[in-house]
C-alpha positions in Angstrom: 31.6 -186.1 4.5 35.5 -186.4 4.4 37.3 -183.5 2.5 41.0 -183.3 2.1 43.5 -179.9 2.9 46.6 -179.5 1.6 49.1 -176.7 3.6 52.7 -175.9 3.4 54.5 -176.1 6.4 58.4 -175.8 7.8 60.4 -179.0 7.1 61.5 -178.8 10.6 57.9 -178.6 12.5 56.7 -181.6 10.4 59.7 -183.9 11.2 58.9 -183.1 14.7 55.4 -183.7 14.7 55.9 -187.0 12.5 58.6 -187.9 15.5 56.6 -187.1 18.2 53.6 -188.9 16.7 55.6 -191.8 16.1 56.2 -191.9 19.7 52.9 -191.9 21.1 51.6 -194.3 18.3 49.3 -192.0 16.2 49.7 -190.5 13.0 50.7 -187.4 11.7 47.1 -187.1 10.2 45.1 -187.8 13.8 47.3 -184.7 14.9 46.3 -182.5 12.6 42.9 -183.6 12.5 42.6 -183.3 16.6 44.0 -179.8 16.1 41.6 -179.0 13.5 38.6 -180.5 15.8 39.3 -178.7 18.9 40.0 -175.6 17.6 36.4 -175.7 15.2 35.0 -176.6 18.9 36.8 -174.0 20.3 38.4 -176.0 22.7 42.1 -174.6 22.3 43.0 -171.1 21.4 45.8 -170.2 18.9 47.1 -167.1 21.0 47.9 -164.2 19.9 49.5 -163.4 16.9 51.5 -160.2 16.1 51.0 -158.6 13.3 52.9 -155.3 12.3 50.1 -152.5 11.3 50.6 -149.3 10.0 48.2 -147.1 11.0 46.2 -144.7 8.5 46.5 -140.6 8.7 44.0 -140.4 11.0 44.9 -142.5 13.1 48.8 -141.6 13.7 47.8 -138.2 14.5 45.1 -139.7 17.0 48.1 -141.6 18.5 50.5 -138.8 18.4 48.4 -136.3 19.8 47.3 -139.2 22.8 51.4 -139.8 23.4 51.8 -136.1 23.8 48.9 -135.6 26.6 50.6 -138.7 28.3 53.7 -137.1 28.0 52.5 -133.5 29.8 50.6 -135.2 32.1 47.2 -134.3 30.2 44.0 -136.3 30.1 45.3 -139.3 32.4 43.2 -141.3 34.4 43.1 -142.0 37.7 44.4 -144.8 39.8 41.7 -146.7 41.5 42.0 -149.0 45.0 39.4 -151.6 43.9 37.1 -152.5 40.7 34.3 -151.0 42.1 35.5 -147.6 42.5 36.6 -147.7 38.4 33.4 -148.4 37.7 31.7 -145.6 39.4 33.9 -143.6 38.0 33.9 -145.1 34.1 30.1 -144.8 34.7 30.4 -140.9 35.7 32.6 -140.2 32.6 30.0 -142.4 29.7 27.3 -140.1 31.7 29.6 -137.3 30.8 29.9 -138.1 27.3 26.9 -138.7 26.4 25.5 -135.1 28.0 28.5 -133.5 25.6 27.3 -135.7 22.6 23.2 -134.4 22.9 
């Protein structure tokens, strides 16, 4: 079944795909619906997109109270040589936790 989207989009970006279509002899359309195709097979990735977040209560005080160990040299990890010797030692510390959580 065919079904039809409608999307707003910058002036500017559509006279550059329509340009750049034009060029390589497909429509505007197949673009858009290649796009949509790979991405549903998950074939291309959008990236990352930024998004400003404010944090609730909780978790600004988390994050203040992690800048200040940071900042006195409190609660840091250690650096590691290789992969294997930071997972023995993230290993050690979920053993850790999980004796304090009991």
């Amino acid at each position: 079944m065919i079904t039809q989207i409608l999307f707003n989009i910058d002036s500017d970006i559509k006279k550059k795909v329509a340009l750049r279509a034009k060029r390589e002899g497909i429509s505007v359309s197949d673009v858009f619906k290649f796009a949509a195709r790979e991405y549903a097979e998950e074939k291309i990735d959008i990236g990352v997109i930024q998004r400003t977040e404010i944090p609730n209560t909780r978790t600004a005080k988390r994050w203040a109270k992690i800048d200040e160990d940071i900042k006195k040299g409190k609660k840091l990890s250690p650096s590691f040589d290789n992969v294997y010797d930071f997972l023995a030692d993230l290993e050690k510390e979920v053993a850790l936790s999980r004796k304090k959580s009991r």
